[in-house]
C-alpha positions in Angstrom: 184.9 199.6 157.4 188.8 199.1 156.9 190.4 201.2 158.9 192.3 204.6 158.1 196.2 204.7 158.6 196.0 206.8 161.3 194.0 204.2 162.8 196.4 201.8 162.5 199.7 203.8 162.9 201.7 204.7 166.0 200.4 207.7 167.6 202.5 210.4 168.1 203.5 213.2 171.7 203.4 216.3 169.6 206.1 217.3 172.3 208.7 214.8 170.6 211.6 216.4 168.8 211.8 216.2 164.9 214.5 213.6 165.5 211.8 211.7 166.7 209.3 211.8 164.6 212.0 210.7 161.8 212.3 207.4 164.1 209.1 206.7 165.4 206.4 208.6 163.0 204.6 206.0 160.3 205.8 202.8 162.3 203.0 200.2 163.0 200.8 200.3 166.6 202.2 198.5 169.2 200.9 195.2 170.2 202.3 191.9 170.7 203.8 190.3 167.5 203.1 193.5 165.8 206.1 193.9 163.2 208.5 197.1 164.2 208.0 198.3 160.6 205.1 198.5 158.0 205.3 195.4 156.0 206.4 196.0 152.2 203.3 195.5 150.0 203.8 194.5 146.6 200.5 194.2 145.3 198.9 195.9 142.1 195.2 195.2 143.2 193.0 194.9 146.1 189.9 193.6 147.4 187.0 196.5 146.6 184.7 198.5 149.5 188.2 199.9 150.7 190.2 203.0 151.2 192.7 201.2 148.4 191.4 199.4 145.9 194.4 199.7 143.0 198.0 200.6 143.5 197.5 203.8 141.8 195.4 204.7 144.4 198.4 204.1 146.8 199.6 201.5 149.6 200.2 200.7 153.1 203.9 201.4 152.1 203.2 204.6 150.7 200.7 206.1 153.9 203.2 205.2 156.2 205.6 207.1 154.3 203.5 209.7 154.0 201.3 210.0 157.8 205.9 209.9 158.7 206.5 212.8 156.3 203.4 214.9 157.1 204.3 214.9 160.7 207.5 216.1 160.1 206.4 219.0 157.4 203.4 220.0 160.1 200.7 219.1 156.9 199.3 216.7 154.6 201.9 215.0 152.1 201.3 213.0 148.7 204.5 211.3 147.7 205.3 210.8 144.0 206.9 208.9 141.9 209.9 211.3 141.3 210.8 214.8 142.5 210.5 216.4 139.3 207.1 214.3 139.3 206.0 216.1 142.2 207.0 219.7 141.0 205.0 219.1 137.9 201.9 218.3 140.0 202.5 221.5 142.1 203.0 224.0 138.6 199.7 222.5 137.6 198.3 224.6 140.5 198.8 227.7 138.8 195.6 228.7 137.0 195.7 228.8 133.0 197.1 232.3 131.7 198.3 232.7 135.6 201.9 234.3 136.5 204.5 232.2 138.9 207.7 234.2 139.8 211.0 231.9 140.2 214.3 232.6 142.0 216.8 233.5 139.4 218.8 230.5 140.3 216.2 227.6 140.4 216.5 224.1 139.8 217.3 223.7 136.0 214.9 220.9 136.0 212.0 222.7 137.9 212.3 225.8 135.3 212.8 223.5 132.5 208.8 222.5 133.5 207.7 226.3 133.7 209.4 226.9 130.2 207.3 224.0 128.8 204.2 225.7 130.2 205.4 228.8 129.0 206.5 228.2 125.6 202.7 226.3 125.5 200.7 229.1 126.6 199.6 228.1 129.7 201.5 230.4 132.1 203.8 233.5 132.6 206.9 233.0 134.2 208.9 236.1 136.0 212.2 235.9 137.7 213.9 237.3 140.5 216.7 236.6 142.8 215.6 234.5 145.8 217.9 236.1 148.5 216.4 239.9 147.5 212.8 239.6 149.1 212.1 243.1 148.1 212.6 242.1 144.0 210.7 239.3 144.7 207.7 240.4 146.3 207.7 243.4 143.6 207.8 240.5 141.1 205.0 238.8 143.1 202.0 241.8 142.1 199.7 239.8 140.1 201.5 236.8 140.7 199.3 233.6 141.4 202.3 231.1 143.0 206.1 232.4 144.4 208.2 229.4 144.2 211.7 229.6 146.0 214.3 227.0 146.9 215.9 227.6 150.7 218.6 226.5 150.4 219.0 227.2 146.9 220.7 225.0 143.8 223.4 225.6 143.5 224.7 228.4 144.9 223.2 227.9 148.0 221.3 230.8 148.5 218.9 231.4 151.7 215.5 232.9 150.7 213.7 234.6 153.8 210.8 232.2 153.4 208.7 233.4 156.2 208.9 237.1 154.5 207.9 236.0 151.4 205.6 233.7 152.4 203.7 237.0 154.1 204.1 239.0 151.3 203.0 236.4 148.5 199.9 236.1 150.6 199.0 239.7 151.0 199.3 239.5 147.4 197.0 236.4 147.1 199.9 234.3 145.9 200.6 230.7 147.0 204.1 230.4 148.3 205.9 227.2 147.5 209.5 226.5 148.9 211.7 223.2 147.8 213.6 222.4 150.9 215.1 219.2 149.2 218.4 220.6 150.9 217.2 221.6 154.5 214.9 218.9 155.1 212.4 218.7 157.5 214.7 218.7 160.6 216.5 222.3 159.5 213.7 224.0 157.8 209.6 223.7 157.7 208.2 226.0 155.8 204.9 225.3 156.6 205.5 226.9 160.2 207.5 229.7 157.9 204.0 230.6 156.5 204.4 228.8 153.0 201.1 227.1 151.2 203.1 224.2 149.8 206.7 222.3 150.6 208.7 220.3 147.8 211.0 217.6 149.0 213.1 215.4 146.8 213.0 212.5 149.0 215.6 210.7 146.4 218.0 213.2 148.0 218.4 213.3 151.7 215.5 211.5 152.9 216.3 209.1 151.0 219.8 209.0 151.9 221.6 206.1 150.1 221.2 206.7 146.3 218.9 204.2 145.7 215.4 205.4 145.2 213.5 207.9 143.1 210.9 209.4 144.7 209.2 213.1 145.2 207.1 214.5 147.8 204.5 217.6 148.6 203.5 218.4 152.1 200.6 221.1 151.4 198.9 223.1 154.7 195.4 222.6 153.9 193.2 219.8 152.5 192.1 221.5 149.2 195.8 221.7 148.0 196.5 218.1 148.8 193.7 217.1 147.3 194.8 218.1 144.0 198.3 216.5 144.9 196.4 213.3 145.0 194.0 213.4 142.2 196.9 214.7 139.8 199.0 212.3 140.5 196.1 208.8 139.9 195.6 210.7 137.3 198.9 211.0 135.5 200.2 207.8 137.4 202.7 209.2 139.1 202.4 207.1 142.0 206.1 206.1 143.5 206.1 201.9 144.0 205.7 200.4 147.3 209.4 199.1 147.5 210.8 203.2 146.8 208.2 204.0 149.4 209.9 201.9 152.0 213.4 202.8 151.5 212.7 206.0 151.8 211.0 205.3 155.2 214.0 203.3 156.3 216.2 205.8 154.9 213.9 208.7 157.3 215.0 206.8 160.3 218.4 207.9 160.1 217.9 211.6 158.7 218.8 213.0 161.9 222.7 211.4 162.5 223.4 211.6 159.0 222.3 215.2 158.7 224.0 216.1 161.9 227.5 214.5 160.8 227.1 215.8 156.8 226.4 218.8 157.9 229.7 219.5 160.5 231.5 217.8 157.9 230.3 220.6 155.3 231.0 223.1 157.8 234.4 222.5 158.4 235.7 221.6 154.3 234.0 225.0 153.9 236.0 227.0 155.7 239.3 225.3 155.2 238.1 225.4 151.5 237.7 229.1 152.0 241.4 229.7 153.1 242.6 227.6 150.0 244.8 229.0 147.3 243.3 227.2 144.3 239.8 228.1 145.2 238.6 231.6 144.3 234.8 232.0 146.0 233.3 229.3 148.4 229.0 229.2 149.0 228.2 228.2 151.8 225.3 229.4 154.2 226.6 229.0 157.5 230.3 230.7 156.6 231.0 233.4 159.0 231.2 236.8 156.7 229.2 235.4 153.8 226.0 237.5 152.7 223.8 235.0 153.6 224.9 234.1 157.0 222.3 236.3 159.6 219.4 235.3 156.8 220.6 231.4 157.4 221.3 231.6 161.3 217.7 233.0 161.5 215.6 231.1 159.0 218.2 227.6 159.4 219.0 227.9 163.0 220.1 224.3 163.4 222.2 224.4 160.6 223.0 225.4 157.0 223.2 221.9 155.2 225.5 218.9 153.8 226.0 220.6 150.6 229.2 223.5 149.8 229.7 225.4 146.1 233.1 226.6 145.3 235.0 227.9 142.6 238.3 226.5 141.7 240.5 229.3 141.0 241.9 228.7 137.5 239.8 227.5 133.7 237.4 225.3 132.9 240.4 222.7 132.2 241.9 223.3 134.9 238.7 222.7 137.3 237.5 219.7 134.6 241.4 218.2 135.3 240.9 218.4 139.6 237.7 217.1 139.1 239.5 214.0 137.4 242.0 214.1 140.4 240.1 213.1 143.2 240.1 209.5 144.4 237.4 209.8 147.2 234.5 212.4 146.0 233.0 211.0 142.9 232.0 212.6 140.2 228.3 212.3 139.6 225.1 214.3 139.9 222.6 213.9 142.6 223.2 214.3 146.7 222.1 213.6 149.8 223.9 210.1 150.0 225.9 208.7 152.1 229.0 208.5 149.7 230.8 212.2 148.3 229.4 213.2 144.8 231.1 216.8 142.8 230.5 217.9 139.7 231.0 221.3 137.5 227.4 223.1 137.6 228.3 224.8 134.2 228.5 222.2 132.5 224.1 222.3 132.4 223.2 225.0 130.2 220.0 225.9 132.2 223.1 226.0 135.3 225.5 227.6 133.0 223.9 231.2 132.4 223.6 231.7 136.2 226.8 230.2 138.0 230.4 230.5 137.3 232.1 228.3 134.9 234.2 226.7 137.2 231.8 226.6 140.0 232.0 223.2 141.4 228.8 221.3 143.6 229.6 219.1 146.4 227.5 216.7 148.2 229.0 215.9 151.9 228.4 212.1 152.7 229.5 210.3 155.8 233.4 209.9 155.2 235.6 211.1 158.0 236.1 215.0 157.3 240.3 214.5 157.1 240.1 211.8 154.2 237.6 214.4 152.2 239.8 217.3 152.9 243.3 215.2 151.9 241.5 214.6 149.0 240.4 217.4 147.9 243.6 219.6 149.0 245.8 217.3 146.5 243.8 217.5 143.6 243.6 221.3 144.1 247.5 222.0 144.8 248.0 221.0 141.3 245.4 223.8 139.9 248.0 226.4 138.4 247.5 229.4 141.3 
């Protein structure tokens, strides 16, 4: 019988730090020529009598990727070809004529999915805002899946996972949390109490803007399961090359996460002190709402990503945006380069965030050059 990845995989000390795992989890066993890294495999077919037997089915690239990822989440994860690819499989775990509440501020690509599936019949969405837990257990009676972000896009909003995960299952609901922007190494929800975990591995696991990929670490086997059939079935398998950048990219989640993150930090507070800014989101900000919620359910950190709002008009915040020489502006995060953009300017953004409420990704610049460059482009907003 061919043998299973975890078979051929390097075992892992469960007493190893998360930074660890991110190293060391889905590399090759050790033995003497043995490659440091599991060999890209481009191949669309394989021989039959074998765990693989069509690409569909997966790779080697892809089970290393995911035996790495499911150490990290604490569960079993099925990697997909997209994010948005991967939220679709989880939605399809809602029963027909079910109920799934949302967080008020969700994704504008994950509620585009539920709207589908509303507007079709096939589910009932309710809404309520992810940082009260009370309003969104109440919404939770009758509900068949909760499904929260922590931290939340884009105003950065901390849910109190492990409270609603307890809750929704009193209730018989599934809890689902997208921690695209905590990661594995500041958040596993899993541990928190949640059924199911969203990552965008495109983002942050990623790490260097060059691969699409989604992926679902679920607690028990039933739930990944359907993961896996879904996704042969829709052919929403990621390829074997996205598979193992994403690996590479999981190698160095833990310094670039680190070093984001105390760059974040720091433009956040000076940001806060700024005359051409009116409101600043960010998590770990001493005084903001959210802060004892993030210290307690984020204690490592509160992320590489900071909201603001310029204080003047949409002109005005569309001009600064045109200012800046370092940040760039583009959608998308989690690289190693800068990104901003205006949230408002989606409309699924644009009914729940401020108009000039701008998104920034953190990369790996030095924290000076992303501050000079943000500070000139503001000065000129009319204060």
């Amino acid at each position: 019988m061919p043998e299973s990845p975890e078979e051929t995989l390097l075992a892992l000390d469960p007493a190893w730090s998360a930074e660890t795992f991110a190293v060391q989890a889905g590399r090759p066993r050790r033995s003497p020529g043995a490659p440091m890294n599991e060999p890209l495999s481009l191949s669309s077919t394989y021989v039959q009598d074998a765990t693989i037997e069509y690409a569909r089915d997966g790779s080697a690239s892809t089970a290393a990727l995911e035996a790495a990822l499911g150490a990290l989440d604490g569960g079993r994860t099925v990697t997909f070809a997209s994010g948005l690819a991967a939220a679709t499989a989880i939605a399809d775990l809602v029963p027909a004529g079910g109920t799934v509440v949302l967080s008020t501020v969700t994704y504008h690509g994950v509620k585009a999915i539920f709207a589908r599936l509303e507007a079709a019949g096939r589910l009932r969405v309710r809404t309520a805002a992810a940082d009260d837990t009370a309003a969104v257990l109440a919404a939770a009676d009758g509900a068949d899946m909760v499904w929260v972000e922590s931290i939340a896009n884009p105003l950065l909003v901390v849910a109190d996972a492990p409270a609603i995960a307890a809750g929704a299952r009193a209730r018989g609901a599934l809890t689902v949390v997208d921690a695209t922007f905590a990661t594995p190494l500041r958040q596993r929800p899993l541990d928190l109490g949640a059924d199911v975990v969203l990552h965008s591995a495109t983002k942050l696991i990623g790490g260097h803007s060059d691969l699409l990929l989604g992926a679902v670490a679920c607690r028990d086997g039933v739930h990944a399961g359907a993961m896996a059939a879904f996704r042969h079935d829709h052919g929403a398998m990621p390829g074997a090359l996205e598979a193992f950048l994403a690996l590479r990219g999981l190698r160095t989640l833990g310094v670039r996460l680190d070093r984001a993150e105390a760059t974040a930090g720091e433009l956040a507070r000076r940001l806060a002190a700024h005359p051409g800014v009116s409101a600043v989101h960010y998590p770990g900000l001493p005084g903001d709402s959210q802060h004892a919620t993030a210290v307690r359910v984020l204690p490592r950190g509160c992320g590489s990503m900071v909201s603001f709002e310029v204080a003047g008009s949409v002109e005005e915040t569309e001009a600064f945006l045109g200012r800046l020489r370092l940040f760039a502006h583009a959608t998308s995060l989690g690289g190693v380069e800068s990104l901003i953009e205006r949230r408002a300017r989606y409309p699924g953004d644009a009914a729940v965030v401020g108009p000039t409420l701008c998104r920034a990704s953190i990369g790996l610049e030095h924290v000076d050059d992303l501050w000079a460059d943000l500070d000139v482009a503001l000065r000129a907003v009319p204060s």
